[in-house]
C-alpha positions as CSV (number, residue, x, y, z in Angstrom):
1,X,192.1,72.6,3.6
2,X,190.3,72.4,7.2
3,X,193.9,71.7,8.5
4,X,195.2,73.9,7.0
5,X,193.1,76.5,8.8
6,X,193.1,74.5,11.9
7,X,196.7,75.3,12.1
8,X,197.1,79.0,10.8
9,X,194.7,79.7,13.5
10,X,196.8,78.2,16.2
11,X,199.7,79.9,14.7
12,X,197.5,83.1,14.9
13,X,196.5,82.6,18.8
14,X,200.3,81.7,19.5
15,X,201.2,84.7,18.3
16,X,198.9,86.6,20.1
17,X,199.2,85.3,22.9
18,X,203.0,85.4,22.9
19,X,202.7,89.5,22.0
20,X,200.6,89.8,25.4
21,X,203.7,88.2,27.5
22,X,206.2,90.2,26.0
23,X,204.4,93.4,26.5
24,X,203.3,92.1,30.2
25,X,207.4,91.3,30.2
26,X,208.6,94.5,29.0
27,X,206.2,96.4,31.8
28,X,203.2,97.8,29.3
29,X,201.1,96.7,31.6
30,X,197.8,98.3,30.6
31,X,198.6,97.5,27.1
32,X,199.4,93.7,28.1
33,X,195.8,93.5,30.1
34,X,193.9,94.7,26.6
35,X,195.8,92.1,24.4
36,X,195.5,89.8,26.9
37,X,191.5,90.5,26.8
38,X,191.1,90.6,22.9
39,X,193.3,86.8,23.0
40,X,190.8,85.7,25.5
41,X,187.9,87.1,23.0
42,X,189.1,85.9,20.2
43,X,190.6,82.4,21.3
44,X,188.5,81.2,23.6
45,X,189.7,77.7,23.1
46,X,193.3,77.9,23.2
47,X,195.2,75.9,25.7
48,X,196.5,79.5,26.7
49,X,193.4,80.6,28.0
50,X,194.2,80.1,32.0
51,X,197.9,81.2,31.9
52,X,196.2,84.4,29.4
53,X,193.7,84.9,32.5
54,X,195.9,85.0,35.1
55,X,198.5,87.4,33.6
56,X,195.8,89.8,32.7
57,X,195.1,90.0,36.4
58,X,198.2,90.2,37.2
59,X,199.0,93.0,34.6
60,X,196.1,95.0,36.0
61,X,196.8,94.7,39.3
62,X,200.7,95.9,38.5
63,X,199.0,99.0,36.5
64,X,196.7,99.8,39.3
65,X,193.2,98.8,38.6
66,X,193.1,96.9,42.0
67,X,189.2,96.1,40.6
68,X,189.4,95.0,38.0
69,X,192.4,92.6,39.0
70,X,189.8,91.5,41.8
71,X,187.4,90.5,39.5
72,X,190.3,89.0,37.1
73,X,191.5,86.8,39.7
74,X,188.2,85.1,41.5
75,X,187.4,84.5,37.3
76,X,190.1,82.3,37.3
77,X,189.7,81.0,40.6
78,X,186.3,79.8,39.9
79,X,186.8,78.6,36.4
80,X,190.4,76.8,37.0
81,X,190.5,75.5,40.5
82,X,192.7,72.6,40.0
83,X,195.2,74.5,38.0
84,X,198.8,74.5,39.4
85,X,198.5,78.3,39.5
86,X,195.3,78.2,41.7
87,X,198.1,79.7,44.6
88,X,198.8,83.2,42.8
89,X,195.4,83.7,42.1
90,X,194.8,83.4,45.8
91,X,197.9,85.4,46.4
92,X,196.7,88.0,43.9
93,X,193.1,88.5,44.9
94,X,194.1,89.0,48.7
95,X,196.6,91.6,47.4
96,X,194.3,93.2,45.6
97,X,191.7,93.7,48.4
98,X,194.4,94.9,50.2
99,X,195.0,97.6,48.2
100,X,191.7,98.4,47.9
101,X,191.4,98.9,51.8
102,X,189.1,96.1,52.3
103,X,191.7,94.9,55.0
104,X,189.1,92.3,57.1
105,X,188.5,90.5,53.4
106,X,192.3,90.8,53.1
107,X,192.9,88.9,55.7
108,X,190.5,86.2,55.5
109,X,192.4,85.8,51.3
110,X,195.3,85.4,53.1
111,X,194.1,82.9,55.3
112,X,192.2,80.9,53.1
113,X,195.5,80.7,50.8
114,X,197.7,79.6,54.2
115,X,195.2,76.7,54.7
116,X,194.6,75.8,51.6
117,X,198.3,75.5,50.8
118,X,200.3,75.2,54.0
119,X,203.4,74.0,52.4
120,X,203.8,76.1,49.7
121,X,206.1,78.9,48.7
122,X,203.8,81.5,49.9
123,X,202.5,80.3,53.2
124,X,204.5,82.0,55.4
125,X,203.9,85.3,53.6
126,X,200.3,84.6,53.8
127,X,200.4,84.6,57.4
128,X,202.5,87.8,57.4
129,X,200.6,89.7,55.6
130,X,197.0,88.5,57.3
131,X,198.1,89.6,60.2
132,X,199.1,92.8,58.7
133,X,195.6,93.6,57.5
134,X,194.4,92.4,60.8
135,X,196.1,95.2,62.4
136,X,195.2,97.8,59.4
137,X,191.6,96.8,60.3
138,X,192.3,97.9,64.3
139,X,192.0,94.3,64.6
140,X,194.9,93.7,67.2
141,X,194.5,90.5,69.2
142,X,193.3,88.8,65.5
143,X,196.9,89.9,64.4
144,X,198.6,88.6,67.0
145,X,197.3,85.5,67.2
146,X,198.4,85.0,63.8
147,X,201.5,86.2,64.3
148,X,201.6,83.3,67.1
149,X,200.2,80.5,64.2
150,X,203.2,81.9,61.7
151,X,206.2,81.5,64.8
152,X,204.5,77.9,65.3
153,X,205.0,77.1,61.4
154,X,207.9,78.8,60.0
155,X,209.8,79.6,63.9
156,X,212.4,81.7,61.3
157,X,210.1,83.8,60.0
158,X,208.0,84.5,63.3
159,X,211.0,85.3,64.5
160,X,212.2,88.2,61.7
161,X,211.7,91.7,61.6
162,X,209.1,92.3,59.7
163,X,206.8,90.0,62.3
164,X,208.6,91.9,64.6
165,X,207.7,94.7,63.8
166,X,204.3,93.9,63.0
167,X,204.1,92.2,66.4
168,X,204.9,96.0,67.8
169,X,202.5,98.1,66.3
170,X,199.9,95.3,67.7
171,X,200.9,95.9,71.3
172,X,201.0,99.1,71.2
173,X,197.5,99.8,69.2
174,X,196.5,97.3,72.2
175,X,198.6,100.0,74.6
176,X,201.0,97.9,75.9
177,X,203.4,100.7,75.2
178,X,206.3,98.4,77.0
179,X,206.3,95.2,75.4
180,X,206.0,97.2,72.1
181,X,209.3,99.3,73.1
182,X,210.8,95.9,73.4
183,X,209.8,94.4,70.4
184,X,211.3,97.7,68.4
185,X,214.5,97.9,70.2
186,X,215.9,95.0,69.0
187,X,215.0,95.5,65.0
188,X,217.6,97.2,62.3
189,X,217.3,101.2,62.0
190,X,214.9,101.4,59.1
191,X,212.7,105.2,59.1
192,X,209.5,103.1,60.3
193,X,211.1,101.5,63.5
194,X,212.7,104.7,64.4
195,X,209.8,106.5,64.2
196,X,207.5,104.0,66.0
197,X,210.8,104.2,68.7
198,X,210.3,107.8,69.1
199,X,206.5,107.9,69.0
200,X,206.7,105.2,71.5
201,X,209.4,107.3,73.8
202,X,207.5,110.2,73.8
203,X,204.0,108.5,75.3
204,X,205.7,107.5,77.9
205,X,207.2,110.7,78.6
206,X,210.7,109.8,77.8
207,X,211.7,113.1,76.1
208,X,215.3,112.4,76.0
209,X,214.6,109.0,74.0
210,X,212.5,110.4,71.6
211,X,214.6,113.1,71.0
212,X,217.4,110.7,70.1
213,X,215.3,108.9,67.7
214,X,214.5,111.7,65.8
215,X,218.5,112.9,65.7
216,X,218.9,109.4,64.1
217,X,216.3,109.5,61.6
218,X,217.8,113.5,60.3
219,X,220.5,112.2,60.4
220,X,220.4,109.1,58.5
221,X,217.2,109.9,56.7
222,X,216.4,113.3,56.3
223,X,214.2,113.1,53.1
224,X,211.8,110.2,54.2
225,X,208.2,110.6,55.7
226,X,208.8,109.3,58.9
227,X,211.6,111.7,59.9
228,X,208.9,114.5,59.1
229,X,206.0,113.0,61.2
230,X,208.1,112.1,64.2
231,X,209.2,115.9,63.7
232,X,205.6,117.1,63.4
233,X,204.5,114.9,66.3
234,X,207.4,116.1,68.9
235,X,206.4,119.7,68.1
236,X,202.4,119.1,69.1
């Protein structure tokens, strides 16, 4: 009889657990989070528990509730650091302080994750994105320098657009309006580079070069932000 119970209340957990996934799977993400919770209330014990704690952060932070993902993520973190997960739950918690515009915190998360786990899959985005909150934070020469640690480690992706880019918007927050010019001239024509092109042109008093930019982006993108700002900050 003891058994017998034993088993019907795995059965039960299983269950449970496996309706949190497929909601977390189908996109209810708020609904995946609570069932998610109530499994982790009521079946404490299951061998489900870490995988059950790490896609309620994950589901939280997908819904929005950046906070609460936070807290979701450094529970796991400090309850499950050997698990083979441990990664995303770095990856996650710096993403979530991101969001939540605590950029300086973001990049030391992204850090941390880079040196804990050099070689894995998310290294090189670590580093990317680091430096990106550097630069969020006003934080320029912190950003470039590890911009310069990500072309050491990964040359391919120091070497790609989006560090690129990244690398531009750091020279010129420093005011090195030249080097940044360079560093945007040689990217693909996406709204943000043409806008930073144009911005760029027009501080250094190159009317005829901004202009052009903002031809390019009405254009070719007429309905996105950047076209309008450029616009806006041509007519000042």
């Amino acid at each position: 009889m003891i058994l017998l119970l034993w088993l019907v209340g795995l059965s039960s957990a299983g269950e449970d657990f496996e309706f949190a996934r497929r909601l977390y799977r189908d996109g209810f993400y708020g609904l995946a989070a609570l069932q998610f919770e109530r499994f982790l209330r009521e079946h404490s014990s299951s061998p489900e528990v870490p995988e059950a704690l790490l896609l309620r952060a994950d589901a939280l932070f997908r819904s929005g509730d950046w906070e609460a993902a936070l807290e979701g993520y450094e529970r796991f973190l400090v309850r499950y650091p050997d698990d083979l997960s441990f990664g995303e739950a770095l990856w996650g918690r710096a993403r979530s302080l991101s969001e939540l515009g605590r950029h300086l915190e973001a990049a030391r998360a992204f850090l941390e994750l880079y040196r804990r786990l050099p070689a894995g899959e998310r290294a090189a985005s670590a580093l990317l994105e680091a430096a990106r909150s550097f630069r969020r934070e006003g934080e320029f020469d912190r950003a470039l320098e590890t911009l310069r640690e990500l072309g050491r480690a990964f040359p391919s992706a120091g070497r790609g657009e989006e560090a690129r880019y990244e690398r531009g918007l750091c020279l010129e927050g420093l005011g090195k309006l030249r080097e940044a010019l360079r560093e945007f001239e040689g990217l693909s024509s996406r709204p943000e580079v043409l806008r930073a092109l144009g911005r760029i042109a027009l501080a250094l008093g190159e009317l005829d070069r901004a202009e052009e930019a903002l031809k390019r982006l009405e254009e070719d993108f007429p309905k996105e932000e950047a076209t309008a700002l450029l616009a806006f900050e041509m007519a000042e």
